[in-house]
N, C-alpha and C positions, 0 to 999 in steps of 0.2 A: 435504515438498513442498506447496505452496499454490497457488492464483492468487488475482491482483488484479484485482479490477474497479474502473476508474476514469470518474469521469463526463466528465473532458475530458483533452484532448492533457495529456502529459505528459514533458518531455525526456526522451533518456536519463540513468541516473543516474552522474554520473560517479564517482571517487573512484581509488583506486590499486589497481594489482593489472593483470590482464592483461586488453584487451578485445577480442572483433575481432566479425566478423558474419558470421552464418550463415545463409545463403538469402534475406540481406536484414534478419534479425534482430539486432541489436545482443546481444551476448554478454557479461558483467561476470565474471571471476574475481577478485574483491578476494584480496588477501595473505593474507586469513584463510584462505580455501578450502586453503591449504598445511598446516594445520594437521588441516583435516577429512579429507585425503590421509593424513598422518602418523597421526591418532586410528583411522582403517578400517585399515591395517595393520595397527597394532598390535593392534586386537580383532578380526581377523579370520586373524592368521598361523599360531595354532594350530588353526585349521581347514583347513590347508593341507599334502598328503599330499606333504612332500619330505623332503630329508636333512638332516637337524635339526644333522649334525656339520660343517657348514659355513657359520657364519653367513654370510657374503656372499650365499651363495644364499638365503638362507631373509630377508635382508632383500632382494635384489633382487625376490626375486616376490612377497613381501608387499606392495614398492611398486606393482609391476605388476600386481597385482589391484584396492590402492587406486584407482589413475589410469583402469583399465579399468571399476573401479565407479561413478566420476567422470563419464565419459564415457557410462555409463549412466541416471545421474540429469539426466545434459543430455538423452537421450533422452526421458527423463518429461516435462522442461520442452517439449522441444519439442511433443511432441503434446498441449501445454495448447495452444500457442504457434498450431500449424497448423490445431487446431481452432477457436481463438477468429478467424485469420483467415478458415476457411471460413464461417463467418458474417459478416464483413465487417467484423470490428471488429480497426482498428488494433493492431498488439503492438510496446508500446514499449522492452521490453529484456527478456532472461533475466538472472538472476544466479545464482551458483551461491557458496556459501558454507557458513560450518562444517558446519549443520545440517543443510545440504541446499540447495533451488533456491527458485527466486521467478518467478512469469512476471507481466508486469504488461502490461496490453493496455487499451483504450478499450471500454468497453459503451456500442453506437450504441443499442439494442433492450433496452427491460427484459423478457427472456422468460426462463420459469423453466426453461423445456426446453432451452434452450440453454445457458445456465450450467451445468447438471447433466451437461450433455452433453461440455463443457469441462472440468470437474472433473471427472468419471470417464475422461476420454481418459487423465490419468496413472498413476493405478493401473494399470489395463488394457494401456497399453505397459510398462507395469514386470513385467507376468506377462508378456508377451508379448515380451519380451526376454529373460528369463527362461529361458522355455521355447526361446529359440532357443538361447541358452550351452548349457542340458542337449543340446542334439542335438548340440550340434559337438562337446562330450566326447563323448558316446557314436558318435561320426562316427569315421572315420579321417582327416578331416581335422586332427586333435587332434595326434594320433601320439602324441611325448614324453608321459611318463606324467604328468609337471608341469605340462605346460601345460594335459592333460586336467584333470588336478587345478585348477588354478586357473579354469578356465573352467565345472566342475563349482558349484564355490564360488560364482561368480559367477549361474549358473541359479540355485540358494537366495537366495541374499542379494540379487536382482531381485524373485525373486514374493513373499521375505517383506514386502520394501519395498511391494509393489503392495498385497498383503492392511494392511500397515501404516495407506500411507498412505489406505484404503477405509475405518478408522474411524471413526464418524459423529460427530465433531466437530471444529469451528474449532478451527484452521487448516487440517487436515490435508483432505485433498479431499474425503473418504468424507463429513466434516461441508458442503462446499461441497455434496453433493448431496442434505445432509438437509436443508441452509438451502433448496434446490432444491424440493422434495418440497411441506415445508410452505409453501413462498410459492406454491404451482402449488395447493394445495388450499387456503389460504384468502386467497389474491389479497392475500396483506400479504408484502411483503417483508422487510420489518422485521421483522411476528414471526418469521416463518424463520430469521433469523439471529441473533435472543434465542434461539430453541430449539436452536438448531445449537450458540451458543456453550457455554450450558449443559452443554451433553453436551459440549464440547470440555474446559469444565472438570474431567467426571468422568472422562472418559480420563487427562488429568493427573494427579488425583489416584491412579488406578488405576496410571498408570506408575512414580509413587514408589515407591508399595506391591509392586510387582511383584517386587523381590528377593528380600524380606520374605514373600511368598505362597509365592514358589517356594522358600522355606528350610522354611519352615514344611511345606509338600504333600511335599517328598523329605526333608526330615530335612539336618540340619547350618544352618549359618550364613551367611546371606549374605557376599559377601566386598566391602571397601572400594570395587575397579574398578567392581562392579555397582550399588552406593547409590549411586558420583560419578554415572556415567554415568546413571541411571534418574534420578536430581536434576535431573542438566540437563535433560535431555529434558523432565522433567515440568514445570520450571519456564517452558521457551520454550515448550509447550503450553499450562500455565495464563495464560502471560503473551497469548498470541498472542487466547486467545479471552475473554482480557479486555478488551484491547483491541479484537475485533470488538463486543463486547458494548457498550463504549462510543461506539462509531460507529453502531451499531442505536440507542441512546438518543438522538445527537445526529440524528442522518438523520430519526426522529421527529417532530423540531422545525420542520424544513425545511417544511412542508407549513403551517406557520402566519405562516412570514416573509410579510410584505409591502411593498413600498417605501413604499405610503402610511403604515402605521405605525411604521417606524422612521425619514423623513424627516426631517432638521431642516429646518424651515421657515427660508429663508432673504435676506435683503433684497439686491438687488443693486446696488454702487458702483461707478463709476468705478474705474479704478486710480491714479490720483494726489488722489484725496480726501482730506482730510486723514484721520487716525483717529479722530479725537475726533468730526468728522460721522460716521462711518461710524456708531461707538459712541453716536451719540445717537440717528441712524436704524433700529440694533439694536432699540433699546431703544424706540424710539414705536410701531414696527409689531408687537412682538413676537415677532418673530424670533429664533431661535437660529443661524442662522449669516451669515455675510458671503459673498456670493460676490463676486468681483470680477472685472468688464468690461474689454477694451480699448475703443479709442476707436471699435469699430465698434459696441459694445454685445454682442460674446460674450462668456459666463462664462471667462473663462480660469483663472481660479485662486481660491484658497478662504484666506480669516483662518484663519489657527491659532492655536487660545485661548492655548498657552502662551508665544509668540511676543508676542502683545497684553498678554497679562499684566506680561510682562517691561517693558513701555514706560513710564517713570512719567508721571503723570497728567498735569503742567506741559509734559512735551514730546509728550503727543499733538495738540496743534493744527495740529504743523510737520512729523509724520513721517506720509509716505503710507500709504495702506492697505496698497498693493503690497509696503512691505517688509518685514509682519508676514504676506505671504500667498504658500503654494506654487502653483506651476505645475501646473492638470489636465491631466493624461493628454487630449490630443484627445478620444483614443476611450474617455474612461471618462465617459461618458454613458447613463444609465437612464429608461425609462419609469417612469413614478409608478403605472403599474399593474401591471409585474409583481411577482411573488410566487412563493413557493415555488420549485421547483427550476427555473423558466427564469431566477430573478431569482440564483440559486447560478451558473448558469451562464455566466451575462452578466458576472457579477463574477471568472469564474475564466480567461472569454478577455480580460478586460484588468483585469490583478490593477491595484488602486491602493491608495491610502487614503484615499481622497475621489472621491468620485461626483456631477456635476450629474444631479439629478432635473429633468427635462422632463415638461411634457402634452402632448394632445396637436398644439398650436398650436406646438411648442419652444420655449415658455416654460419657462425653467427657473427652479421652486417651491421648490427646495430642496439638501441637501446631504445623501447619505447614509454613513456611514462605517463603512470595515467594521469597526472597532473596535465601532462600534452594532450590526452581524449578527452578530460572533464573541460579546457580550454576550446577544443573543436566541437562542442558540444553544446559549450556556454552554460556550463554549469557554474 
């Protein structure tokens, strides 16, 4: 179980499978989660005190401890979910799949106490749901000895998940509040989340090994369910905090962007100019891009090199600018002074692939593309 912090709106995510919403929350069970229902069964049905000489029973409440385990990891999701709204940041969907859940929600506020606060709400309802299943077995509301039995099972397999998921590294939350820790004690976020990921990758590696340790410390041989199972795990571990480890590199970067120096400077024509002026105009002012005007004199739209390219040379005197050139997005317009994460942001509420750079007169100087930011960025 994880959370997401994202820096702007972000739809829900569709795909197939079941969806609906809860308290307002948009809810995703993709097709796979049928599988992660089927996998908890099965590794958790011989821990279940019934009568073994009747399969039907002992598959019907293996399922019904799977679905009821299910509906407890949506409880984790949600108290990522409820908390990151008590803070006032947007939650754009739960999903619940193989591995587990995903809450993905809008960070309005970069504060380190509040992410930490976010990421330890799951753990914390996961003992605390936990410890509710053990009271109702041990309750006489339970009664049937089976269904004590199953709601027993499910107290354990709540707090082992809370303690689980408290290990201090990416993905897993316990690392969302190491990333927390250290970004609150040296005011870098970034490193927090290089040193978060790191330990995210030693737990990985720990989790492969873990068969292997525990054959080794009681004597006998790991067995093939435990290697599969500790593989995967370790491998969406190591993969997870690889990938945050890559996003602390690129996020890095962020803080160097600027519009003035990734702008092409660019010469503005008419829309019905011929190309060959446009292309000679290019080329006197030295300019690297073409923006192209309608007849009031706004930039409406941008030359594309490989559009122009395509034209041979004898018939650009007779073919327009306009139809070697795309239509800008209205509102994909940029000040030439932002930079770093407001000029990320501006780019992400009106996604395009071309941007007119304006000063502050709206004159627009240039063209910026995000092909040019994903290259300063190293994406």
């Amino acid at each position: 179980m994880s959370n997401e912090q994202e820096a702007a709106p972000t739809p829900a995510r569709g795909g197939s499978g079941l969806t609906f919403r809860l308290g307002g929350i948009p809810v995703s069970l993709p097709w796979s989660s049928l599988l992660g229902v089927a996998l908890i069964a099965y590794l958790y049905n011989d821990n279940l005190r019934i009568d073994r000489s009747d399969l039907g029973q002992v598959v019907l409440w293996s399922l019904v401890f799977a679905v009821l385990f299910y509906l407890s990891i949506l409880g984790h999701e949600l108290a990522h979910a409820w908390s990151a709204r008590a803070f006032g940041f947007p939650v754009h969907q739960i999903t619940l799949w193989f591995f587990g859940g995903w809450t993905s929600y809008e960070r309005r506020i970069a504060s380190a106490w509040r992410e930490a606060v976010i990421a330890a709400s799951g753990p914390i309802s996961s003992v605390l749901i936990g410890l509710a299943w053990l009271w109702f077995a041990r309750s006489p509301l339970s009664g049937d000895s089976t269904l004590a039995s199953v709601a027993a099972l499910l107290g354990y397999a709540n707090i082992v998940l809370g303690i689980w998921n408290a290990l201090p590294g990416l993905p897993l939350d316990g690392g969302g509040v190491l990333r927390s820790i250290v970004w609150g004690i040296t005011k870098d976020e970034n490193r927090g989340t290089i040193v978060a990921a790191w330990a995210g990758r030693a737990v990985a590696v720990f989790v492969f090994l873990l068969p292997f340790l525990l054959a080794w410390r009681f004597g006998g041989r790991p067995d093939l369910v435990s290697i599969v199972f500790a593989g995967m795990i370790g491998a969406y571990l190591y993969a997870g905090a690889s990938d945050a480890l890559k996003r602390a590199r690129l996020m890095s970067r962020v803080p160097a962007l600027e519009a003035r120096g990734l702008v092409r400077p660019a010469v503005v024509v008419p829309h019905d100019l011929p190309l060959a002026e446009a292309l000679r105009r290019l080329e006197a002012t030295g300019a690297r891009a073409i923006a192209v005007s309608d007849s009031s004199g706004t930039v409406v739209a941008v030359a594309q090199e490989d559009a122009v390219a395509a034209v041979p040379v004898e018939r650009r005197p007779w073919v327009p600018v306009s139809s070697v050139s795309t239509t800008l997005d209205p509102g994909a317009r940029l000040h030439i002074a932002l930079a770093g994460d407001p000029l990320l942001r501006a780019m992400q509420d009106v996604p395009a692939t071309d941007y007119a750079v304006h000063d502050d007169t709206g004159t627009v100087v240039g063209i910026l593309t995000t092909k040019d930011v994903e290259k300063a960025l190293g994406v």
